[in-house]
N, C-alpha and C positions, 0 to 999 in steps of 0.2 A: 183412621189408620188401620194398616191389615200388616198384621205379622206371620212371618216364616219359618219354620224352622229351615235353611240351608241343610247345613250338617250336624248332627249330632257330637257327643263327645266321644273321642277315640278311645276311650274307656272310661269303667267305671270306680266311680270314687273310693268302693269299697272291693277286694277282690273274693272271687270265693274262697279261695281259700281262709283269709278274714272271716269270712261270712260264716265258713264253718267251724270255725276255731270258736268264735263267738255261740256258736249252736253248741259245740261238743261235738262233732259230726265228724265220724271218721269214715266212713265207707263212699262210695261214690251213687250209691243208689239216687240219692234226689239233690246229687248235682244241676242236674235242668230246671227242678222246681225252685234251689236256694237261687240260681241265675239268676231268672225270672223276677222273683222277689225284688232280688238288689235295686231290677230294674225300675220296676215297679216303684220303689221307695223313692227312688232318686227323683222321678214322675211327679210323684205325690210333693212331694219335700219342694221339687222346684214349684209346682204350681200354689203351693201355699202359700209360698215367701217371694214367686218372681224372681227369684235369683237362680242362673244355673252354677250347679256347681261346679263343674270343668267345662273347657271353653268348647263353645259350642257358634255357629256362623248361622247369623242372624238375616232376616229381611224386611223392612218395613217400606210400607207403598203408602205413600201422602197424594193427597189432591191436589194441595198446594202447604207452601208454611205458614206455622201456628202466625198470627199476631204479634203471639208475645216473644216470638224467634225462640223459643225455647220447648224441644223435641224431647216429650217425655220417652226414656225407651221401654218397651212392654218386661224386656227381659234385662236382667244386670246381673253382675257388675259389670261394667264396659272396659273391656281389653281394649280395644282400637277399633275404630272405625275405619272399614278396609276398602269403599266406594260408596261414593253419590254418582247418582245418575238422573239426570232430566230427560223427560218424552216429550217433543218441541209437537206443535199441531200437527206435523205431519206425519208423524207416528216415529221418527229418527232420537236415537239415544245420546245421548251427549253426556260425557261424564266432567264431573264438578271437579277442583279443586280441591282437596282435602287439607291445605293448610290453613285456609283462611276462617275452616270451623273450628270451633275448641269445644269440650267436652268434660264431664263431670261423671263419677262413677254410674248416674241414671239417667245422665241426659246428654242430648247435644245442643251446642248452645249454634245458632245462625246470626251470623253477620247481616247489618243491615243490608248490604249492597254486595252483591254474588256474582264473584267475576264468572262470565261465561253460561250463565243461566237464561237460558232461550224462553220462549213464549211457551209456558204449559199445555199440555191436552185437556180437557176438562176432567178427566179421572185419571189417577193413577200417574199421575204425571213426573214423582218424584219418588224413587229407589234409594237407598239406604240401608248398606250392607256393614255389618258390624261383628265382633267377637264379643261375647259375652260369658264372664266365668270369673271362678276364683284364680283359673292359672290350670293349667296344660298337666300336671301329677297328681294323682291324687292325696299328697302331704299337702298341694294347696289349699284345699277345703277345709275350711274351719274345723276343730275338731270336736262341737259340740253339734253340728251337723252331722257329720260320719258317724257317731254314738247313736243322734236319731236315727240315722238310717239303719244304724245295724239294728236296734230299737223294735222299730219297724218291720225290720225282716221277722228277726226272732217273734213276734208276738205276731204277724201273720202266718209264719210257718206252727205256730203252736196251737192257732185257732182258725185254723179253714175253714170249719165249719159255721163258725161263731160269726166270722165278716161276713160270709153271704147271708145268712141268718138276720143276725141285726140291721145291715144293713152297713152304710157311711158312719153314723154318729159312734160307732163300736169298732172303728177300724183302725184306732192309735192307742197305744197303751198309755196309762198313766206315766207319767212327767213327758211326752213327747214335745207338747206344746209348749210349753216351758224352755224347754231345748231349742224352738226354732220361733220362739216370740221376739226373737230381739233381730231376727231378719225377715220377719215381716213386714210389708209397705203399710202405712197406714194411708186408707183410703176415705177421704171425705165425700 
């Protein structure tokens, strides 16, 4: 399976304005720098947990379906699943029915039997476009995520030097992890 990013989120979870209230920061001098950050964190925060936090359109390209008819998605939570599409041997798109799958916050589940599902390509034959998010505001995101991130910002913008320096293992401040342990995937 190969994922996408479509689109990103139409903004972000924290604003600057947030972001400086949370610094102290009253001037506009390292408004581009605190931006950056947010972003940055948000980056960080989804790639740890695999959850985006505002909704954000997704893409996944199968070869063919699982076995077990059950589509883990790389990114959650799942808004809606907004197209399927088959690539029949002749390189022609055919788009699926979207009622006849059903879905769970991290997966989609597949019917045994796919009205309309033509003879695959051998690669890449099955598209799967999706919204993945807490929700479209930023009040949707939890809000011991948004704390990480401001977290996050704050103790990056405090230690520039100290991240490049150290390296990764010095780049979240004490309690961060704690903050985003309970949406972490656990991986076997």
């Amino acid at each position: 399976m190969i994922s996408y990013l479509l689109a990103g989120p139409a903004e972000e979870p924290v604003s600057l304005a947030e972001a400086k209230a949370f610094l102290k920061i009253d001037d506009a001098a390292e408004d581009g720098l605190i931006t950056t950050l947010i972003g940055a964190a948000r980056l960080h925060i989804e790639g740890i947990t695999g959850r985006a936090l505002l909704a954000q359109s997704w893409r996944i390209v199968l070869d063919d379906w699982p076995e077990t008819l059950v589509v883990k998605l790389p990114v959650a939570p799942l808004i809606a699943i907004t197209a399927i599409a088959a690539v029949d041997n002749n390189g022609a798109s055919h788009d699926i029915g979207l009622a006849q799958f059903s879905a769970e916050p991290d997966r989609l589940i597949v019917p045994r039997a796919i009205t309309g599902m033509p003879g695959l390509q051998a690669r890449g034959g099955i598209e799967v476009d999706y919204v993945a998010g807490f929700g479209t505001e930023p009040e949707d995101v939890p809000a011991d995520l948004r704390q990480a991130l401001l977290g996050l910002v704050a103790h990056w913008h405090a230690h520039r030097d100290a991240v490049i320096v150290a390296g990764s293992g010095a780049v979240v401040p004490s309690g961060f992890d704690r903050l985003v342990s309970r949406y972490k995937r656990a991986r076997l």
